[in-house]
Residue frames relative to the residue before (quaternion, step in Angstrom):
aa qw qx qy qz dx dy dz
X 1.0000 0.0000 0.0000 0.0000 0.00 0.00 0.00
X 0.1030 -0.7870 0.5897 0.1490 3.69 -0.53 0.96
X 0.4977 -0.6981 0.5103 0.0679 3.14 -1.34 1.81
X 0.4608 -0.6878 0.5242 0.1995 3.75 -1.07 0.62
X 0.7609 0.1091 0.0210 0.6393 3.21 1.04 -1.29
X 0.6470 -0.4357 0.5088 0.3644 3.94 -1.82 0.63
X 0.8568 -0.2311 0.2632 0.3784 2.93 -0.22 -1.50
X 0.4186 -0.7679 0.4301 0.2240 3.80 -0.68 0.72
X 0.5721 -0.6305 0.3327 0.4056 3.48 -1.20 -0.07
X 0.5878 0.4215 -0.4153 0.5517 3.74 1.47 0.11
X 0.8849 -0.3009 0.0354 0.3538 3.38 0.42 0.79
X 0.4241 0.8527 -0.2378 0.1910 2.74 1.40 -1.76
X 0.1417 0.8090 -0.5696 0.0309 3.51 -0.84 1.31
X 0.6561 -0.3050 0.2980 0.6226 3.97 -1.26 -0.25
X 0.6973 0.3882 -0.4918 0.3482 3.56 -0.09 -0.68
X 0.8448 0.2898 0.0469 0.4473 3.57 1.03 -1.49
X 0.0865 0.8910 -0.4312 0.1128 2.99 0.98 1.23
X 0.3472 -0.7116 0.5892 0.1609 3.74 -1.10 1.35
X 0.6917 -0.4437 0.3738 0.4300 3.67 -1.39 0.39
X 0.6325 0.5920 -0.3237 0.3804 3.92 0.78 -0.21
X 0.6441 0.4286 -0.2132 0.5966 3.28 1.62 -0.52
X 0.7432 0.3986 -0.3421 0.4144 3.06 0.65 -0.45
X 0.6516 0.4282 -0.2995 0.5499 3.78 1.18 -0.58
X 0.5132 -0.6240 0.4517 0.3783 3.55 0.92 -0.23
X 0.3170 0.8033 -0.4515 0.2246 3.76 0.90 -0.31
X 0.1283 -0.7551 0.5943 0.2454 3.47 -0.97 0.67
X 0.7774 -0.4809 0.3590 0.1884 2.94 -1.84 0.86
X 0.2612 0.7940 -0.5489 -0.0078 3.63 -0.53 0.62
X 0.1430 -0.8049 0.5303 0.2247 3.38 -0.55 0.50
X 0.7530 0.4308 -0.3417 0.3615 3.66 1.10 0.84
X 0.4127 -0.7339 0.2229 0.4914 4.09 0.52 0.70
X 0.3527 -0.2487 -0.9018 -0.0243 0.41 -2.50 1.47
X 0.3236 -0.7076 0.5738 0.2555 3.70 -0.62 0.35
X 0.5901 -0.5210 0.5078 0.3499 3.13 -1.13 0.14
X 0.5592 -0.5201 0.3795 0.5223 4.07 -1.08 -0.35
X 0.6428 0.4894 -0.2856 0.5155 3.72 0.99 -0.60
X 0.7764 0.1202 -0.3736 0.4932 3.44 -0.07 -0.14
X 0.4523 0.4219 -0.5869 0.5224 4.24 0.67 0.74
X 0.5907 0.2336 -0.4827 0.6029 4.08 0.53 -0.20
X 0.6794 0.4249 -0.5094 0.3137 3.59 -0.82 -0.62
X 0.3681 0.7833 -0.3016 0.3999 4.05 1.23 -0.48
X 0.7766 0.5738 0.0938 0.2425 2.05 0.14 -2.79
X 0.7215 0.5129 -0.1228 0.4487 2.92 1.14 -1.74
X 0.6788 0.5208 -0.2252 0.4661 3.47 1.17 -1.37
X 0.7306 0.4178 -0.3307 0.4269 3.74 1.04 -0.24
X 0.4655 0.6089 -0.4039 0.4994 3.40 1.81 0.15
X 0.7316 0.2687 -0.2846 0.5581 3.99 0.70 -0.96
X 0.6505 0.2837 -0.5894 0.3860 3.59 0.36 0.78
X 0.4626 0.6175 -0.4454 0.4543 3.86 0.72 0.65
X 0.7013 0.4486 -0.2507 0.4941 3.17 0.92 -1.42
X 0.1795 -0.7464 0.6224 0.1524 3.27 -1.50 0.50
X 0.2033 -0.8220 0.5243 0.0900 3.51 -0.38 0.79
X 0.2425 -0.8533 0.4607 0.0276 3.45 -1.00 0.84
């Protein structure tokens, strides 16, 4: 799979490449967001739902 971009701002690397590297997308962490920082969001409003025990 040939990558657009090195590396991304959620982490994303050649070995572990996120949908931003691979579409070429730049990074935005304000809207429209990018796909990584709308999951990275995403994620952060899931562990304040969850309750952990």
């Amino acid at each position: 799979m040939k990558l657009k971009k090195d590396k991304c701002c959620c982490g994303g690397t050649k070995k572990t490449p996120c949908v931003c590297m691979i579409e070429g997308n730049q990074c935005s962490a304000s809207s429209p967001k990018c796909p990584c920082y709308a999951l990275i969001d995403k994620q952060k409003s899931i562990k304040k739902m969850v309750g952990v025990i």
